[in-house]
PATILO-552133 format. One record per residue: residue in three letters; x, y, z of N, C-alpha, C, O in turn. Coordinates in steps of 0.02 Angstrom, whole numbers, plus 32768, in hexadecimal, padded with zeros to 4 digits. Atoms other than C-alpha are relative to their C-alpha. Example, Ala and Ser with C-alpha at 12.3 -4.5 7.8 and 13.67 -1.06 7.14 Angstrom:
residues 2
ala802D7FC5800082677F1F8186802D803C80008061803B8021;ser7FD67FC57FFD82AC7FCB81657FD9803780257FF2806E802D;
//
This chain:
residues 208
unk7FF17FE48042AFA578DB0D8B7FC080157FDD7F8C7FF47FDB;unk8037801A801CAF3D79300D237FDB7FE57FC780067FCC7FA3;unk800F802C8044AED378E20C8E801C80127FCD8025804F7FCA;unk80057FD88048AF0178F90BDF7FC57FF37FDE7F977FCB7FE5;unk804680098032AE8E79120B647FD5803D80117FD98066803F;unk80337FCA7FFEAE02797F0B407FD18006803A7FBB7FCF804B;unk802180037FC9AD9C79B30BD47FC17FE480037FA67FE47FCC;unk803F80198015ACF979640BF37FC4801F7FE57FD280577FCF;unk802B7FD17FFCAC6479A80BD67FAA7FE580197F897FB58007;unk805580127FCEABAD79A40C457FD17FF07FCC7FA27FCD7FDD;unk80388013802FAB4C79980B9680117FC37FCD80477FA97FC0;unk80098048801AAB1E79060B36803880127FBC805A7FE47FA4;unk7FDC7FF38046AB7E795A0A97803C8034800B80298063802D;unk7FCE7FD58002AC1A79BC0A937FDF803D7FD37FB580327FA7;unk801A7FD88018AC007A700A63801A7FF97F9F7FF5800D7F72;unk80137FFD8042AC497A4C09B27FDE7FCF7FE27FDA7FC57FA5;unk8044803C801FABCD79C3099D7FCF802080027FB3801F7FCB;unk80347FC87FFEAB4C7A3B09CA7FF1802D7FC87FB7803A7FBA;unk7FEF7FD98030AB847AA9093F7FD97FD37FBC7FA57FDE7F9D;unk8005803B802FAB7A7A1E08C87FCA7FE17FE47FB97FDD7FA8;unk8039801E7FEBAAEB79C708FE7FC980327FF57F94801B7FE0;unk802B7FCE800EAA8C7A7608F07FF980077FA67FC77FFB7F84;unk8011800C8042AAB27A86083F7FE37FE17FD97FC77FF77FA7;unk801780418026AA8279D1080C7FB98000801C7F897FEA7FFD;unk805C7FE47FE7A9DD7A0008687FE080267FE07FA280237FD9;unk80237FB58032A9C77AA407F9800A7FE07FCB7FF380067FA0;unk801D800B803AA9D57A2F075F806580077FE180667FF57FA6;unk7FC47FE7802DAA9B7A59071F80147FCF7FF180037F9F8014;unk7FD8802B8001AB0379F106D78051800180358066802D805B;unk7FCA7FE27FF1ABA679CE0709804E802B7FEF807E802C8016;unk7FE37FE5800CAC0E7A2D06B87FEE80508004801080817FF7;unk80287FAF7FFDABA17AC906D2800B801580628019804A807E;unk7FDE7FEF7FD0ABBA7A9807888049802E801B805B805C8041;unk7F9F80007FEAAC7B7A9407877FF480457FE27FE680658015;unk80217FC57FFAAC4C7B460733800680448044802880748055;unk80177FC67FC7ABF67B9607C4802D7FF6804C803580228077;unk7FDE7FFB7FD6AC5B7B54083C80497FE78010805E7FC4803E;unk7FB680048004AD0C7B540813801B7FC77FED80547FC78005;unk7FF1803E7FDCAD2B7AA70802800B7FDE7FC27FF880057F96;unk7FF58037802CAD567A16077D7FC77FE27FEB7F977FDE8010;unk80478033800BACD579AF072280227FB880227FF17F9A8039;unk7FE480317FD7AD3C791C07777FDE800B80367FA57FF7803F;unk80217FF17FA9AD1A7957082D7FBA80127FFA7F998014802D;unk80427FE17FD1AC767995081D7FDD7FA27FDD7FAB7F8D7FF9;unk7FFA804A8021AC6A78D807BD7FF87FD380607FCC7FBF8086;unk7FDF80297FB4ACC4788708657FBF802480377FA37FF58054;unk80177FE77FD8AC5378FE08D67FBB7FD580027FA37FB68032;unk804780148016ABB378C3089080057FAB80037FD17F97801C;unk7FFB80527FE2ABE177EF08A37FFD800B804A7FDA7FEF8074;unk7FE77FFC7FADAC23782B09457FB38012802E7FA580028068;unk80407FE97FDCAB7A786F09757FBE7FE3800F7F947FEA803B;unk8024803D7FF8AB1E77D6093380107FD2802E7FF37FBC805F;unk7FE580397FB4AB6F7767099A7FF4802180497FCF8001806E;unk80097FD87FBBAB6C77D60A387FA67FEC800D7F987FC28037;unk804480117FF6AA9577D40A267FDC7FD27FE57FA07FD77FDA;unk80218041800EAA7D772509EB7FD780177FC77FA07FFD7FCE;unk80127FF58045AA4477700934800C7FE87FCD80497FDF7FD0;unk7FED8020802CAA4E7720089A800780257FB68020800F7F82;unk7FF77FEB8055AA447790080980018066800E7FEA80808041;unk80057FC37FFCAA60785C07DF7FBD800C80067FBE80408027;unk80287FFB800DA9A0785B07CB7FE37FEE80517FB480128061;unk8015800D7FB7A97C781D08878018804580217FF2806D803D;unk80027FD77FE7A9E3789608B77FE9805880027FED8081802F;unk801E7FC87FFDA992792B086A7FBD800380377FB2803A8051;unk8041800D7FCDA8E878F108E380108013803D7FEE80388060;unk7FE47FF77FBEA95A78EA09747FFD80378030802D805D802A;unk80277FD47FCBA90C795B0A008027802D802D800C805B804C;unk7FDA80017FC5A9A279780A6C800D80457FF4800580617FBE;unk7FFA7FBF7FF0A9CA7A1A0AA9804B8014802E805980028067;unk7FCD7FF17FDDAA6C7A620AD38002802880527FF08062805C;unk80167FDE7FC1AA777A760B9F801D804880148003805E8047;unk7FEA7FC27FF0AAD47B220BA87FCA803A7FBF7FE1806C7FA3;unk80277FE68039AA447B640B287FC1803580327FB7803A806F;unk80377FD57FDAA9B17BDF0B4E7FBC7FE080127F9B7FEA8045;unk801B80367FF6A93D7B530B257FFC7FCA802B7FC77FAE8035;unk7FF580387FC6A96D7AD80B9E7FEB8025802F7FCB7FFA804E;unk80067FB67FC8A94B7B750C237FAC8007800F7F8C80118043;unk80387FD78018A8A57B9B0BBF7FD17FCE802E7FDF7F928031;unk804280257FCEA8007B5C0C3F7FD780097FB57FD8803E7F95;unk8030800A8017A77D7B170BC57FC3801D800F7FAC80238048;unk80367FE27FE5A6E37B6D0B9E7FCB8003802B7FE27FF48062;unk802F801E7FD6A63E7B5E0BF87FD880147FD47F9F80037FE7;unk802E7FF98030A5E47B9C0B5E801780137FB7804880367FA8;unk7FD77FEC8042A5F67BA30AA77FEB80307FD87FB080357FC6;unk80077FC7802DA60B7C350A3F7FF17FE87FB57FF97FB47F95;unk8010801C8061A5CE7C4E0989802E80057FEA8058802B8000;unk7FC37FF58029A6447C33090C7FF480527FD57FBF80717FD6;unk7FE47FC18028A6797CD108A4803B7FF37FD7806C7FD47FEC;unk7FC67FED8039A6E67CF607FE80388018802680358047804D;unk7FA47FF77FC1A7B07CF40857801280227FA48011805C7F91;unk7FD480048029A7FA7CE407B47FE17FDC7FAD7FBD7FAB7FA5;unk8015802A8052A7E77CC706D680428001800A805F801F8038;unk7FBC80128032A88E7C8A06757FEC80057FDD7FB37FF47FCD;unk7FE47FF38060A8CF7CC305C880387FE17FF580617FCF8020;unk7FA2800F8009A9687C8F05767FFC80267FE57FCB80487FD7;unk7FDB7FDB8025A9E07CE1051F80447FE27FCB80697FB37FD8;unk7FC8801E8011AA5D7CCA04A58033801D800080647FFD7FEF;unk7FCE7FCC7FEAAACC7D6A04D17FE4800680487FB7802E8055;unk802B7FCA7FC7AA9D7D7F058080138037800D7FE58060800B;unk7FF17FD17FE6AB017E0205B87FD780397FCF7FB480677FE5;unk802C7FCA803CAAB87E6605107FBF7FF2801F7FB2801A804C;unk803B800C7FEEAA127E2305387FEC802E804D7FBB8050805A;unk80087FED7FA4AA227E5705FF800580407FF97FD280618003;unk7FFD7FBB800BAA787F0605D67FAC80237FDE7F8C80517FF6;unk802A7FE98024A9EA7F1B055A7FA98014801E7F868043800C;unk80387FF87FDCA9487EF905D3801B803080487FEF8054805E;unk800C7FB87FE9A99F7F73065A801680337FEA801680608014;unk7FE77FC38025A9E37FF305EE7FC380307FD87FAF80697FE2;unk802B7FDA802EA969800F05647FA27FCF80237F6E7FEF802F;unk805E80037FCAA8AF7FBC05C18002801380387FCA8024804C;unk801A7FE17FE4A8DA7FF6064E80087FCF804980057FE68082;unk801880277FB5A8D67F5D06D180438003803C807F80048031;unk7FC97FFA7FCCA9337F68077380237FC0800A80027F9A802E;unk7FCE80257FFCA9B67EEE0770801A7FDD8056803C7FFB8080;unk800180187FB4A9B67E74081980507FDE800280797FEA802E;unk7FC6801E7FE1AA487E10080D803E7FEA7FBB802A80027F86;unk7FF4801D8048AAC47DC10779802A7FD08009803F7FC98042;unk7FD080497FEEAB337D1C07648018800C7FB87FFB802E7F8E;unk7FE18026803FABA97CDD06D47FBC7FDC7FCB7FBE7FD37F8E;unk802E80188043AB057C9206897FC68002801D7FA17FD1801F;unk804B7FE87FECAA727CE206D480038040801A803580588035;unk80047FB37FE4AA327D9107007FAF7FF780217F8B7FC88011;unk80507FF07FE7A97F7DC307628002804B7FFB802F80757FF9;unk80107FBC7FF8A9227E5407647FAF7FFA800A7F847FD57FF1;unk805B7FF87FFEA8757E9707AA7FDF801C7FE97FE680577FD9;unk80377FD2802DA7E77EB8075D7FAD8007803B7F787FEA804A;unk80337FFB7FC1A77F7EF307E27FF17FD4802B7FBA7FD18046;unk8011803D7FB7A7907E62086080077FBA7FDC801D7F877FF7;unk7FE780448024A79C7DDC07E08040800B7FCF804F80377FA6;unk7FA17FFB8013A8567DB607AF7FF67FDD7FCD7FD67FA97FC9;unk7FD680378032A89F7D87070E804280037FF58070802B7FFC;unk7FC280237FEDA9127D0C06F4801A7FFA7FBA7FF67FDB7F92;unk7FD77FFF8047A98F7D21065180397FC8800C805E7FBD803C;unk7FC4804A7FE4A9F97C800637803080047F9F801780137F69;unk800180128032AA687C6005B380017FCE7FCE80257F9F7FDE;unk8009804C8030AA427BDB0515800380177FBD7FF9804D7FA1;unk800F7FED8050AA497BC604707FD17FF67FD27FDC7FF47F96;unk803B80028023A9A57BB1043D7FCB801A80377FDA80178073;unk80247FE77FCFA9057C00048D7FD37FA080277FD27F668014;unk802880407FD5A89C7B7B05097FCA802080277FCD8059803D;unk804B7FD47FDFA7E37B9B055980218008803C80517FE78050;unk7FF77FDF7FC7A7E87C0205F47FE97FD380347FC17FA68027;unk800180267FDEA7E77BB906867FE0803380357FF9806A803F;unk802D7FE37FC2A75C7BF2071D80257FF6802980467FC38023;unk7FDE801A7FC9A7B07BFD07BE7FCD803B80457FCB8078804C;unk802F7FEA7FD9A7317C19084C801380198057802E7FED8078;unk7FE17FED7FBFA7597C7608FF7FDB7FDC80227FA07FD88011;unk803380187FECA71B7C1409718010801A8063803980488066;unk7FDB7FF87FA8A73B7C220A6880257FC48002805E7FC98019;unk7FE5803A7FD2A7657B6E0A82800D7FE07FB27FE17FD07F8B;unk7FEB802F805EA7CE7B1C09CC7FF67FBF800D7FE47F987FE1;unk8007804D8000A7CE7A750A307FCE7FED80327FD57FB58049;unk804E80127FFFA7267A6D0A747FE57FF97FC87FCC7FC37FB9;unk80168004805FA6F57A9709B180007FC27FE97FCC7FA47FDD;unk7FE480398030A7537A0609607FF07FD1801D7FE27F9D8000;unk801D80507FE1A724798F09E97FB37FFF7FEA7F9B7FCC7FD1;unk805880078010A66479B209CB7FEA7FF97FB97FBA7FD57FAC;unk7FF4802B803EA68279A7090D800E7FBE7FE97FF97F9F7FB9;unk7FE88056801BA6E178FC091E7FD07FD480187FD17F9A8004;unk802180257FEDA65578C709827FBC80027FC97F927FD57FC4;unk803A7FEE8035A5D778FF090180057FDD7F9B7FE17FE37F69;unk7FDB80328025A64478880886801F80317FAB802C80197F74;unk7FC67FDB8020A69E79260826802C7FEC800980387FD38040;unk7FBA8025801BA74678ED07D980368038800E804480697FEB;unk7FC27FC97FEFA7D9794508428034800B7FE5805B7FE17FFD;unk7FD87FFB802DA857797F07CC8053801780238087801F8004;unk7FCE7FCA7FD3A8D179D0085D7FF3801180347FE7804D803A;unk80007FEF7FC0A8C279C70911800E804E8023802F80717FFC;unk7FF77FBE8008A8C97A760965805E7FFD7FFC807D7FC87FF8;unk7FB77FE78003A98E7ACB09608005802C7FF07FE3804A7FC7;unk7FF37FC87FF2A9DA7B450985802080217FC380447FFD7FA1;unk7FD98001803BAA177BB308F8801D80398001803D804D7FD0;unk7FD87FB98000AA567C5B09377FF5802380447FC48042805A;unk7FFA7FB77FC3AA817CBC09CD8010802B8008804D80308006;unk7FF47FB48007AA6F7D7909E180198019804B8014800E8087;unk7FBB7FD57FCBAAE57DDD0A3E7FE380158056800980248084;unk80337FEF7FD5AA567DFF0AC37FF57FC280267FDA7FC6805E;unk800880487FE5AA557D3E0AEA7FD17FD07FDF7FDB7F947FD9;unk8020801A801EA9BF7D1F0A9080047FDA7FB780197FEB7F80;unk7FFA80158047A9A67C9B0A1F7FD17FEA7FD77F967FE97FE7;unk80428014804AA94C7C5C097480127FAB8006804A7F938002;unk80098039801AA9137BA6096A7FD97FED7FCE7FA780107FCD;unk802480158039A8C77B5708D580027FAC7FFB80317F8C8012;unk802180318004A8647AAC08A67FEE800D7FC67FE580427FA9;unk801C80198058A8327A6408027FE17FD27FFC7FF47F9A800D;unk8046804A801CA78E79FD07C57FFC80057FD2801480377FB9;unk80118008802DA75379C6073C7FAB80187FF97F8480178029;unk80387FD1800FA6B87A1E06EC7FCC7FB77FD67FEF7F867FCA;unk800E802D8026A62F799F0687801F7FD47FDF80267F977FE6;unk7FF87FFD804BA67079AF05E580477FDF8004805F7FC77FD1;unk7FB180098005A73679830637802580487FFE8063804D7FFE;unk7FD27FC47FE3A7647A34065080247FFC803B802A7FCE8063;unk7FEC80107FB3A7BE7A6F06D87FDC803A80157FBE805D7FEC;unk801C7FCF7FC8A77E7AE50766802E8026801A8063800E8008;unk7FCE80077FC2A7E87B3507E07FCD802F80427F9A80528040;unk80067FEE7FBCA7D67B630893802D80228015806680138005;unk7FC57FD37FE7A8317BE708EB7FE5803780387FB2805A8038;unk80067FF07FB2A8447C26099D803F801F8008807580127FED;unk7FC97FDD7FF2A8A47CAB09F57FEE7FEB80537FB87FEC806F;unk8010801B7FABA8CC7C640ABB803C805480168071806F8006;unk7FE57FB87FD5A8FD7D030B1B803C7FD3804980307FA08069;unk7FCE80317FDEA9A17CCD0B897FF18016804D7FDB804A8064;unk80117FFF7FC8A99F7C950C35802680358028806380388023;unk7FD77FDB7FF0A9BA7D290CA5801D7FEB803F804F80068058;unk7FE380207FC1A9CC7CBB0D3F7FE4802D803D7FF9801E8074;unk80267FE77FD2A9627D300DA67FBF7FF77FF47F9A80268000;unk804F80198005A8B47CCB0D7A7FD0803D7FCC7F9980567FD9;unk802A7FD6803CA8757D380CE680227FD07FD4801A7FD27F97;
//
């Protein structure tokens, strides 16, 4: 006979724990989760105990550190560098308190080419460095977010250098091409934050 129940799965997290687990990595609450990915503040509630227990974690705050990498990802694929690149300007953040006005307004009337948009974020480039429009209701300092080859070579050589990891790398968007965006968060002196952000080109399975 065969089983009931949900099928297994080869990775340590079910893909909507993955989901989940990505968010609470990028900093959201949960109700901003349940939000982006369809879902209840209950379940994404239940998802998130469910996920502590699964990796012997004890608090939402452990698990933003948490390293793990989803195995059907481009990352898991990605061969570590053999040398490290300089960092470079990826990305500033603005808020907004209209975004869509705000967003229409920087590509309509300035002019910027418009990369991507969400329910509560838009990008656009400004010659190779992207900004990031979010929406809030009050303005907040911009946030640096640095391109870097290797996001978790980076953060490991920071944590060893006794920088305060705010957000293990995670995954936060995949483009139609396969490729995806990861991002990492430190703390700056003063208690800012940082970010980190990497594009892993997907595995083509013919050794490129």
């Amino acid at each position: 006979m065969a089983k009931r129940g949900r099928p297994t799965h080869a990775d340590i997290l079910t893909p909507a724990e993955w989901r989940v687990v990505e968010g609470v990595r990028h900093g959201l609450t949960n109700p901003a989760i349940a939000r982006l990915c369809g879902l209840s503040a209950d379940a994404v509630k239940f998802h998130v105990s469910n996920v502590l227990g699964k990796l012997g974690l004890q608090s939402r705050s452990e698990l933003r550190q948490w390293p793990g990498v989803r195995a059907d990802s481009a990352m898991a694929a990605a061969m570590p560098g053999s040398d490290r690149g300089a960092w470079s300007l990826g990305q500033v953040s603005r808020t907004a308190r209209d975004l869509d006005a705000t967003a229409d307004w920087f590509r309509d009337v300035v002019g910027l080419a418009e990369v991507m948009r969400f329910p509560n974020a838009a990008f656009f480039d400004c010659g190779g460095v992207r900004l990031y429009l979010s929406a809030a209701q009050a303005g907040t300092n911009a946030i640096l977010y640095f391109r870097v080859d290797d996001i978790s070579a980076e953060i490991e050589r920071l944590k060893a250098a006794g920088v305060v990891i705010l957000s293990a790398p995670h995954r936060i968007h995949v483009h139609p091409d396969g490729r995806e965006e990861w991002m990492a968060f430190f703390a700056d002196p003063d208690g800012g934050s940082l970010g980190l952000m990497s594009v892993v080109e997907p595995n083509t399975g013919d050794g490129r």
